[in-house]
Each structure stands twice: as structure tokens, then as C-alpha cells.
C-alpha angles and dihedrals in degrees: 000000000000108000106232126224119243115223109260118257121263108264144116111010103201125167118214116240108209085204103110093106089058109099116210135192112280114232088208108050098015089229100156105217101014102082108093129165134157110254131200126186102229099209089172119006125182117213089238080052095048099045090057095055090050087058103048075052107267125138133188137224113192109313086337116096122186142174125204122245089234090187099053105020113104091236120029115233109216118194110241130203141175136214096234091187092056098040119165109207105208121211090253091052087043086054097046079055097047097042078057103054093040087058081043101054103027109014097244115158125200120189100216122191109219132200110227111309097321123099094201092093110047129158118200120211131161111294094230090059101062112117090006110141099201093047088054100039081047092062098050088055096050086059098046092050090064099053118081098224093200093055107042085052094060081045088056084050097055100052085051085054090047090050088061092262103117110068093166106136101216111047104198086186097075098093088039114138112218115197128199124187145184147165078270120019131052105179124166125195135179125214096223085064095054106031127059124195125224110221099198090050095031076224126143124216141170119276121234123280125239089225128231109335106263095205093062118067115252126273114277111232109242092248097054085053087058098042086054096047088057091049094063099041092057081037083061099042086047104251126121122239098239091051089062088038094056089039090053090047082046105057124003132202111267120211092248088052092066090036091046100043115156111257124213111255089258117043132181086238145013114217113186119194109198108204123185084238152038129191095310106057128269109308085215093060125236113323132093124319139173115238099203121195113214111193105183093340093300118112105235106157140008140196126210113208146170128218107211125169092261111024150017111246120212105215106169131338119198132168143174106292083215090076100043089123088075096054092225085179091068090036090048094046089056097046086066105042071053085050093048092053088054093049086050094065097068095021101049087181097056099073095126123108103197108199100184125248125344112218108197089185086056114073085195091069112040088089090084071072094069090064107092143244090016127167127205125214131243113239093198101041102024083227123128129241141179105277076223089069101041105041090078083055098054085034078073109040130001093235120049138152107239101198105095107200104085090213094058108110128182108285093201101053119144113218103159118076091188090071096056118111123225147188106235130157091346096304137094115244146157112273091234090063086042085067094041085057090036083049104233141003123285110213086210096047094044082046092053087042101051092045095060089036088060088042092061098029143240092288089051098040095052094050104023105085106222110218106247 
């Protein structure tokens, strides 16, 4: 007796977009035609559905979902992802919080100059003085005017001497004297006292050093100085060093702790963060929300997230320019990892905070790094792996495949095409019927199906209907 195939279940409707060979511009790099990627129209998409694509590397942006060609795109996109439950707040992420809640709580303001999209590196400087030209044009000439440009050009000449580019045979700057001064410094050295000349060579080296002046103590490092500043403020509060130190060990700061700080009764400002739960879930179940941020009744950022059964995905975050100095992208970011840990406690399986994509060629980008403990994925093998692991790989080429055991495949391939399920004449139906009623098989076709088949996995291809 033939066993018969059921007619697959109602689901997620997609349609299949044959644009992976057309090169677009990059946003990153700006390249114009070197940016590909594999695109679906999603018409009806489930959250199972759409936590399967994410981890085979696709992404969505509104109904379009894409996936990069990793192989042929200018700059890789990586799926990153965070354990939200073991969460490691770093001292940069603990000062955007704190730069918040001081804005919060007193209404300080500090202008802060930011390299790229990490915090680690600022640079704090009067509010009053951001984007202003002379000020800055101020600063660079307070650091001209203390350099002697004739001198520390004949400085610039001797290196070069010392590096073997000067063959003149007579070296007039030997008895040169450079001077170097300061507010505080006047120090005066001659070459012959630090240069010796080799006759047979005709060579010039260093002389050796006398080595660290025995009659001054040795350099602190810079965390002993602070260590013993610390030690004389609790000294002076009346607290011993090792109390604070066992208290610290005892019970750490959570994350929650710095996001949740207990505000006076009257504060400068009132930021309100609307979530879609509370404790208890969303009460409108998984699915796409808006996180707006309401500081004293006025919008001024929003995140755009999705509640999957495993993870939060981050879809887009966008705030008031005219509160960039509290880099509400960081703060945001942090408020749902925050968000992820209070869904945990009644979804143990949702623990995941997905950031996107991680771009190591774009400097922009490496600060998804600086959420810990993150994972990349594997764009060969669809496994995860330490971004630890895997940045010297991507220190040495763009592209690389991050599973390290040769013999590991993709669990989750697709190979064959009559178990695909497929949108035809308003009804769901095994690929294998859709070319009965089509009357035959089209190699080009078969060839179109099975590629995007092996793109969203065997899982996705057997219960997302693909619009034919």
C-alpha cells in the first residue's frame, strides 16, 4: 500500500527573491556593486519560524528578510548574540549608566567625544564647547605653540642619521644642542653623549643606558595608585580596605542594580522606559514591539525589538540627536539585555540577546563585542562559538569559517526538494504535487527551489510555505 502525504500544516507564507548576483552599495564600506546577499519576502511569518531563520544568519527588516552572501559581500556580517543570564557589565557600560542617571537625577550634562561606537575611549570636554570650531581650533594651537618647529626638525634629521640615511661624511649635528622645554622641564641633551660611532662601519648606534635611577623609588603601576587612593578615602570614612573588599566579593552589583537606581523624590528629570512586559510576559504575547523612552513626556528614542522564544532581537534602535551625549544607543542596548533577564524568569528558554550582525572590517561595529559573554555564528556550519575564538580569525581574513573541527557539516541541510512545502493556488502542498499540477519538473526552477531550501534549512523549508 502507497503511503500517502498529508498536506502540510498553514504557516509562514514567504516568496523567494533570485537577486543574490546583483551586487548593491555597502553602508559600511561605501563600496558601490560588492554588497550581495539572498532576500524573501516574508507575506505571513510565525516567531518559531522566525527564530530558525536568525540562526542559519538571516536577518529582517520590516516584511524583507535577507541573508548576506558571506562568501562574496565586501564586509561579512556575523550573527551576534549575548547570554543575557550571565551578563558581564564592563566599567565603560557601568559609566554610560551612570552619565544617565546623573542627567536623570541632577541635570548634569557632560559632552563626551567618542571614538567610533565604543564608550571605552571618551574624552570629556565642557558642554558649551562641542562643535565649536574656535575651541577646537583653540586646542590644536595650544599644542603647536609648544613645539619648536626648527628643532624638532633637526631631531627628525638625526633619527634619520641613526637609521643609516644620512651618508654625509662630515655631520655637523653632532655637537647640536636640542632643546626641549616645558611649564615645568628644561632639559638639554647632546648627540655625542648618547650615540657612538662605529670606525670600521662608519655606523652609528645608541649608547647604552644607565639604566632606572637607583636613588628614586620605582614607578607605581596605575592600578596600585588607585588601590591606595581608595585605601585613604575608606581610611578616612572609617572603613578598612579589606571590609569593602569582602562586601564587594559578597554581593556584586547586578546590572539591574545600576539601570534601577533609586532616584530622590524630586529629580531634575523623569525617564520612563515602556516595555511590552513586566515581570509576567507580554501580555500580547511573542511578536514585534516598540520600547519608547519618555523623558519628561517628550519621545526621544525608541527600540525596535522582537520577542522570540529564545531570544530578544534587536531590529532597529533611534533617538533625539539632541541627546547623543548620553549615548542612548549603549544605554538602550543594556536596558534590553536587562529586559531579556526579566523574560527569562517565566520563559526559561528565552535567555538570548541577538544584536544583529557583527562586522569585524567595520570599526563602527566591533563594539557588539563589548557585550559579554557574546557568541558568533558560524556561516558554514550554522554552530556558535566565543567571539574570543573566533576575532583572531577574522584579525587575519574578513571571511572565515569559525567551526574548528574540519568534519563538522550543517545539521540542519536540506537535500530533498519533495519535501519542500509550497503556496500554490491558494493552498499549501508538497513540492513534489506542485510539479504534478505544474506537469513536470523545471530544472531551473528545481535548481531556484533547492537553493533557497538549503539557505533557510531543512526545519524552515519543510513547514514555511514558499509562495509559488
Amino acid at each position: 500500500m502507497a503511503s500517502v502525504m498529508m498536506e502540510p500544516k498553514f504557516g509562514s507564507v514567504v516568496e523567494n527573491f533570485k537577486n543574490e548576483n546583483e551586487g548593491y552599495k555597502c553602508g559600511y564600506c561605501k563600496s558601490k556593486s560588492s554588497n550581495y546577499s539572498h532576500g524573501m519576502w516574508a507575506h505571513q511569518l510565525t516567531v518559531h519560524d522566525y527564530q530558525d531563520l536568525i540562526d542559519r544568519g538571516w536577518r529582517r527588516s520590516g516584511y524583507y528578510c535577507y541573508k548576506p552572501t558571506m562568501h562574496k559581500i565586501c564586509c561579512p556580517m556575523y550573527t551576534i548574540k549575548c547570554q543575557a543570564i550571565d551578563f558581564k557589565i564592563t566599567k565603560s557600560q557601568k559609566k554610560v549608566i551612570k552619565r544617565v542617571n546623573r542627567f536623570i537625577d541632577l541635570g548634569e550634562r557632560v559632552k563626551s567625544k567618542l571614538t567610533g561606537d565604543d564608550s571605552n575611549t571618551c574624552v570629556f570636554q565642557e558642554a558649551s564647547s562641542e562643535g565649536n570650531p574656535d575651541w577646537m581650533a583653540a586646542q590644536q594651537t595650544s599644542h603647536v605653540a609648544s613645539v619648536n618647529k626648527e628643532k624638532f626638525a633637526q631631531l627628525k634629521s638625526s633619527l634619520q642619521e641613526l637609521k643609516g640615511d644620512y651618508s654625509g661624511a662630515s655631520r655637523e649635528t653632532d655637537t647640536e644642542v636640542i632643546t626641549e622645554s616645558s611649564d615645568c622641564l628644561k632639559q638639554e641633551v647632546k648627540l655625542q653623549d648618547i650615540v657612538e660611532e662605529n670606525p670600521a662601519t662608519g655606523t652609528r648606534s645608541l649608547k647604552p643606558g644607565n639604566g632606572p635611577d637607583k636613588d628614586k623609588p620605582p614607578c607605581k603601576k596605575a592600578k596600585l595608585l588607585r588601590l591606595e587612593r581608595r585605601k585613604q578615602k575608606l581610611e578616612s570614612k572609617g572603613l578598612p580596605l579589606e571590609t569593602s573588599a569582602q562586601k564587594q566579593d559578597i554581593n556584586p552589583k547586578k546590572l539591574e542594580d545600576f539601570l534601577y537606581q533609586k532616584m530622590p523624590p524630586n529629580p531634575a528629570h523623569r525617564l520612563q522606559a515602556w516595555r511590552p512586559a513586566d515581570g509576567s510576559g507580554p501580555p500580547q504575547g511573542y511578536g514585534s514591539f516598540h520600547q519608547q523612552y519618555w523623558l519628561d513626556e517628550k519621545l526621544v528614542a525608541v527600540g525596535v525589538i522582537d520577542i522570540l522564544p529564545r531570544c530578544v532581537s534587536s531590529v532597529y534602535f533611534y533617538y533625539d540627536p539632541d541627546f547623543s551625549d548620553l549615548t542612548l544607543g549603549t544605554y538602550g542596548s543594556l536596558r534590553e539585555v536587562a529586559f531579556v533577564r526579566t523574560l527569562h524568569s517565566n520563559a526559561p528558554e528565552l535567555k538570548w540577546y541577538y544584536m544583529g550582525f557583527y562586522i569585524h572590517s567595520c570599526p563602527k561595529m566591533r563594539y557588539k563585542a563589548g557585550l559579554s559573554p557574546s557568541m558568533l555564528l558560524c556561516p558554514e556550519t550554522y554552530t556558535w562559538h566565543p567571539i574570543e575564538e573566533c576575532l583572531p580569525l577574522l584579525d587575519k581574513k574578513k571571511y572565515s569559517r569559525l567551526e574548528p573541527n574540519p568534519s563538522v557539516v550543517d545539521g540542519n541541510a536540506f537535500d530533498n526538494i519533495n519535501e519542500l512545502v509550497v503556496f500554490y493556488d491558494l493552498r499549501p502542498m508538497y513540492y513534489s504535487r506542485y510539479r504534478e499540477l505544474r506537469g513536470g519538473s523545471n530544472d531551473l526552477e528545481d535548481e531556484e527551489v533547492l537553493h533557497y531550501a538549503q539557505l533557510v534549512g531543512r526545519t524552515c523549508a519543510k513547514r514555511v510555505l514558499l509562495l509559488r
